[in-house]
N, C-alpha and C positions, 0 to 999 in steps of 0.2 A: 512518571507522568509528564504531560505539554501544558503550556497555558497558552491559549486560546485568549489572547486579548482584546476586551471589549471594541469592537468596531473593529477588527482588524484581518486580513485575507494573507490565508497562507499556501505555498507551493509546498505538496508533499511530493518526494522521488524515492524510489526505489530501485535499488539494484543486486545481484544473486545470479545463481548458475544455478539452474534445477537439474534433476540427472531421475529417470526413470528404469524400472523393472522390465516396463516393456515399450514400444513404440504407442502413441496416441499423444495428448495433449495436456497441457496444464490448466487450470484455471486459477489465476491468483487476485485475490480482493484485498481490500482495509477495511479492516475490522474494528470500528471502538469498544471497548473490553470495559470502561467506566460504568458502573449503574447494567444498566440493560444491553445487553450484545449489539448492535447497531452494524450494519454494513455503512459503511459510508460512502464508496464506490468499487465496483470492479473494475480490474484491469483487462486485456487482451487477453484471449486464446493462447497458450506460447507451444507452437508444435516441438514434439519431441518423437525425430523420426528414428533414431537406432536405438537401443535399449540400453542403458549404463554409459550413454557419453553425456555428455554435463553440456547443456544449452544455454547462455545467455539469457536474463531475465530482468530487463529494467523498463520502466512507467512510470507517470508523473499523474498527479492529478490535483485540484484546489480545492481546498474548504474558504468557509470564511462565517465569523463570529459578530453576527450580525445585530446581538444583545446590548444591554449597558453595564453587563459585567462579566470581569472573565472566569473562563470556563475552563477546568482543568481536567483533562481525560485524557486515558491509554490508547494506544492504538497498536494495534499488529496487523503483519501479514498473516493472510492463511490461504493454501493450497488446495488444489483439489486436484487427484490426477482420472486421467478416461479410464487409462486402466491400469494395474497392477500398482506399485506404491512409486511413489514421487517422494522428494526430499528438497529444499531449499541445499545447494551445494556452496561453503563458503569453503574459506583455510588461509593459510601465510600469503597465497600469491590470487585468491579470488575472493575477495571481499562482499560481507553480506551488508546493504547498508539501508537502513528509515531515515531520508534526512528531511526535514522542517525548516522554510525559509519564509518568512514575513513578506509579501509583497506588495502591502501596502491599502488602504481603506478599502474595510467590505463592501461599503458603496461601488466601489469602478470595480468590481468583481460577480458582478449579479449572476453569473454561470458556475461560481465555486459551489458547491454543497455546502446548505448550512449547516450549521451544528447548534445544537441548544440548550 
């Protein structure tokens, strides 16, 4: 899990190689997994035009923890392919990564997603 420290505005980035069965598109969101399933935001469309080559997948977006205590929740990616199956593609030399960076008072942040 993350803690979500009270008053405080976080940068979430993501990055991965998705690889499809067939040509169409991705669709990849963040997911809080704590309590109740929660979207927190979607990311971009990510076209995937030949079928079995592995495409580039990275997006950033902010929350921010606007309470007077902190909040400790899960969060995943999850996928969704147009057609045929999709996969997040990592390994030794393509790295799959959720990272969390504090950027500072949820105040100067009033366009992150709350969370509660």
């Amino acid at each position: 899990g993350f803690v979500a420290k009270a008053g405080r505005a976080y940068r979430v980035s993501h990055g991965s190689g998705v690889q499809h069965t067939a040509a169409g598109h991705v669709d990849v969101r963040l997911v809080r997994t704590t309590g109740t399933t929660e979207t927190l935001w979607e990311f971009f469309r990510y076209p995937v035009h030949t079928a079995a080559v592995i495409v580039a997948c990275q997006g950033e977006g902010y929350i921010r923890n606007s309470t007077a205590a902190d909040i400790t929740l899960t969060m995943q990616l999850q996928m969704a392919a147009s057609t045929g199956t999709g996969f997040h593609a990592g390994g030794a030399t393509r790295k799959r990564y959720l990272a969390v960076e504090d950027v500072g008072t949820a105040v100067h942040w009033n366009m992150a997603t709350p969370i509660s």
